[in-house]
C-alpha positions as CSV (number, residue, x, y, z in Angstrom):
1,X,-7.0,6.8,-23.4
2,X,-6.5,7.7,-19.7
3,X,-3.9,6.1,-17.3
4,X,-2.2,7.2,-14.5
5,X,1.1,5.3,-13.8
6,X,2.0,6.2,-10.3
7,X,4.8,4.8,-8.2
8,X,4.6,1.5,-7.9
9,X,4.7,-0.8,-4.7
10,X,7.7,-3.0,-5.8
11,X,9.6,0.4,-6.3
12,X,8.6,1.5,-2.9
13,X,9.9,-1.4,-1.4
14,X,13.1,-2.0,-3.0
15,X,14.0,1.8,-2.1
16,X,13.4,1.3,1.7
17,X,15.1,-1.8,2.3
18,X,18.2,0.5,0.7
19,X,17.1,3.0,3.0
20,X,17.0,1.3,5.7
21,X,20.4,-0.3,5.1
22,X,22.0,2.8,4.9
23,X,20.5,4.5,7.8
24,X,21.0,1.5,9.9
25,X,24.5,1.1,8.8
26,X,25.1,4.7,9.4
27,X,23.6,4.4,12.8
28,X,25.6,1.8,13.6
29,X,29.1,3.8,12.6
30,X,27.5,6.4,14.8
31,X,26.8,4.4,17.8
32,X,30.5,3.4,17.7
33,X,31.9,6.2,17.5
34,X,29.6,8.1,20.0
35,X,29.3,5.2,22.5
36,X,30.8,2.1,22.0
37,X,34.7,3.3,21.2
38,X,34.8,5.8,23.5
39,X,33.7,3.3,26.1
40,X,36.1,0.8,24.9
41,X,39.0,3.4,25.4
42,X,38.5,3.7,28.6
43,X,37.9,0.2,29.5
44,X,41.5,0.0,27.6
45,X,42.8,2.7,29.4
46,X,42.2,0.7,32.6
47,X,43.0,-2.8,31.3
48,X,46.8,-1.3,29.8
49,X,47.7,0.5,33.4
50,X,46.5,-3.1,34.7
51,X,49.0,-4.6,32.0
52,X,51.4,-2.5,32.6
53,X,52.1,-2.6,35.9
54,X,52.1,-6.4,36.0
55,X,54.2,-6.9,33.1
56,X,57.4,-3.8,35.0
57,X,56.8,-5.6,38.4
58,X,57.2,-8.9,37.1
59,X,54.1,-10.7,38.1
60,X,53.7,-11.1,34.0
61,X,55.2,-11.4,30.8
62,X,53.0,-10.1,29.1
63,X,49.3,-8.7,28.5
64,X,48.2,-12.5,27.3
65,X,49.4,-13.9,31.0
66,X,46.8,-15.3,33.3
67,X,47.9,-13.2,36.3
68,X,47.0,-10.2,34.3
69,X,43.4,-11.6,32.9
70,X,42.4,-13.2,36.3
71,X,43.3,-9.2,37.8
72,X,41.5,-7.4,34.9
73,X,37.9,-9.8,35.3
74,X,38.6,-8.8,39.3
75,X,38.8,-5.2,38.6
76,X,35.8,-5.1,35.6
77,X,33.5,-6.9,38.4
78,X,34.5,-4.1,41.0
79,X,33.9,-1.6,38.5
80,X,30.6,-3.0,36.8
81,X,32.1,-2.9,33.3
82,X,32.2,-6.3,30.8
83,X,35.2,-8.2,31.4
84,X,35.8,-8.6,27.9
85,X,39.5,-7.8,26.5
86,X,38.9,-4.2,25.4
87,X,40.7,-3.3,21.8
88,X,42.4,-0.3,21.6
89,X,40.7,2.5,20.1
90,X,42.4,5.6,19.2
91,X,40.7,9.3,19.3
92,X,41.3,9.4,15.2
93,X,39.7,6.1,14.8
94,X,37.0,7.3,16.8
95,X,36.8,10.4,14.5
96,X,37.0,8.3,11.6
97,X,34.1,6.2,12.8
98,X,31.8,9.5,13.7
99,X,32.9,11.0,10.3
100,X,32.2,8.3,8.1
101,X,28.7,7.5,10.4
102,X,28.2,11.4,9.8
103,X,28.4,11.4,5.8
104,X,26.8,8.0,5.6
105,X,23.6,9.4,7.4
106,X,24.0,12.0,5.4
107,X,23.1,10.1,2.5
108,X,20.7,8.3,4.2
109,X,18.4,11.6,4.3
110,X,18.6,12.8,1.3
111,X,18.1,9.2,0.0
112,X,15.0,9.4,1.7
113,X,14.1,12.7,0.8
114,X,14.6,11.9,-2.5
115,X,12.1,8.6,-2.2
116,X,9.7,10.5,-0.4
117,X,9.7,13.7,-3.8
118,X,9.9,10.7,-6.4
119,X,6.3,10.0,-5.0
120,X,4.8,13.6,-6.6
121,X,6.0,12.0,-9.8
122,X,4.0,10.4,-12.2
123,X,3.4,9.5,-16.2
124,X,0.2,10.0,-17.7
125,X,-1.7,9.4,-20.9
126,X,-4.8,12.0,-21.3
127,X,-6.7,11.0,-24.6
128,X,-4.1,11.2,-27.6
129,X,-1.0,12.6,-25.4
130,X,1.3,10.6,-23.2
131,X,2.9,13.3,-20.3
132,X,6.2,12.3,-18.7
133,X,7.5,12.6,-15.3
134,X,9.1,16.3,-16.2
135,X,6.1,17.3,-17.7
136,X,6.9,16.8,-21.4
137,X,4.1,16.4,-23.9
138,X,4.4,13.9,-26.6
139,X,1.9,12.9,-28.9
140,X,1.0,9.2,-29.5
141,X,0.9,9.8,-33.8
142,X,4.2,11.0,-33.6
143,X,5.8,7.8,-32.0
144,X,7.3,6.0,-34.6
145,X,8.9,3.0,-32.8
146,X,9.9,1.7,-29.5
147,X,13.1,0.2,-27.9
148,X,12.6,-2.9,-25.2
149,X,15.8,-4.0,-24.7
150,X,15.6,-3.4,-21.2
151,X,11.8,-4.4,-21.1
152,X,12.7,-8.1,-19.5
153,X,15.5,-7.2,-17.1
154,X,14.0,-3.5,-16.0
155,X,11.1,-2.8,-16.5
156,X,12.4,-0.4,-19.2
157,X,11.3,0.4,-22.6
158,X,11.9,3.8,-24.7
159,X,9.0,5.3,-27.3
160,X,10.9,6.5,-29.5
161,X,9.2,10.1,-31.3
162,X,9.8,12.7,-33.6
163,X,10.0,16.6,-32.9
164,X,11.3,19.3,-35.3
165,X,12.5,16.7,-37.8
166,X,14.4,14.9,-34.8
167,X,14.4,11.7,-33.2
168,X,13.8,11.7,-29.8
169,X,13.2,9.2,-26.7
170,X,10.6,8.6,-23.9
171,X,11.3,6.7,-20.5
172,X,8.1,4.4,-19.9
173,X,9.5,2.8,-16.8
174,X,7.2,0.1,-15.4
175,X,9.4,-1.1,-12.6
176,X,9.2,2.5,-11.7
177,X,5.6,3.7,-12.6
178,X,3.2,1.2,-12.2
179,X,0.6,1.6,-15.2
180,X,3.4,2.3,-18.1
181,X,2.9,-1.1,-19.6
182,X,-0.4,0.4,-20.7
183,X,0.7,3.3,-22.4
184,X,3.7,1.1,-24.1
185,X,1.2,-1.7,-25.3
186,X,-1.3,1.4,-26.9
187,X,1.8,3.3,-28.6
188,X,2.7,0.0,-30.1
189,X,-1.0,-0.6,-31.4
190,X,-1.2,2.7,-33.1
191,X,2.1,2.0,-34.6
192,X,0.6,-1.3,-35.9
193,X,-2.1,-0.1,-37.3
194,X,-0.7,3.1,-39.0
195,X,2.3,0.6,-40.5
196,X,-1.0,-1.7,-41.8
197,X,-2.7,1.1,-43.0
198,X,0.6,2.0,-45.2
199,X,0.9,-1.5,-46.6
């Protein structure tokens, strides 16, 4: 028997929508706290003195008063800048927003790095041996059973083998390694026919 099971397309797939999410959520963190917040504190910066000054020479109660809007949309059309309320925006929750943009991109590359090294990986069966993804040698004849409880759901099965009078387990992960079906369906006909044999 000879089958390559490489990565398979579905795999591929599912891992860079995740990688995209993360490195577009990161980038958006980033933005903010790069761009956007820094911004926004300055445009609050303005619109509070605005405020401020209003509110101590009585020309407003408060920041909500019309006065004080209709005099900030004057002085963000001067200025070129979005009339918009501005929020406040601290310097430590700008940090926080480049810190956590920082570690989440972070994990967005190595995330990808790991997808990309995942695709040197592989499981093969070369005439009466199946080799895993780490390299380990396990011969059909000494699978004695195998385990798909996560066959339906995952994609998942185990063969489970003997070695040095121990029982041991193989991943054949077909959600993973397209072509592992294959080797699972031959290690289950050899167990067939050795079990008819017996009988």
């Amino acid at each position: 028997m000879k089958v390559h099971a490489r990565i398979s397309h579905e795999w591929r797939r599912r891992m860079l929508i995740l990688f995209l999410m993360l490195f577009g959520m990161a980038a958006w963190f980033l933005a903010d706290g790069f761009y956007q917040w820094p911004r926004e504190a300055d445009r609050y910066e303005a619109f509070a003195a605005i405020r401020d000054r209003m509110v101590e020479s009585g020309e407003a109660e408060d920041g909500e008063s019309a006065s004080v809007q209709r005099e900030w949309a004057r002085y963000a059309e001067e200025e070129g800048i979005s009339n918009k309320e501005p929020k406040e925006r601290t310097d430590s929750a700008i940090a926080e927003q480049r810190i956590i943009g920082g570690v989440m991109m972070t994990v967005a590359i190595l995330f990808g790095i790991w997808v990309v090294l995942s695709h040197r990986l592989s499981v093969r069966a070369e005439g009466e041996t199946i080799i895993s993804t780490s390299g380990k040698r396990v011969d059909f004849d000494s699978i004695i059973a195998t385990d798909r409880k996560k066959w339906k759901k995952k994609g998942i099965a185990y063969a489970i083998y003997e070695e040095d009078g121990k029982r041991k387990r193989l991943t054949l992960d077909d959600h993973k390694f397209a072509g592992c079906e294959e080797i699972l369906i031959e290690a289950e006909r050899r167990i067939r026919e050795r079990g008819e044999k017996e009988s």
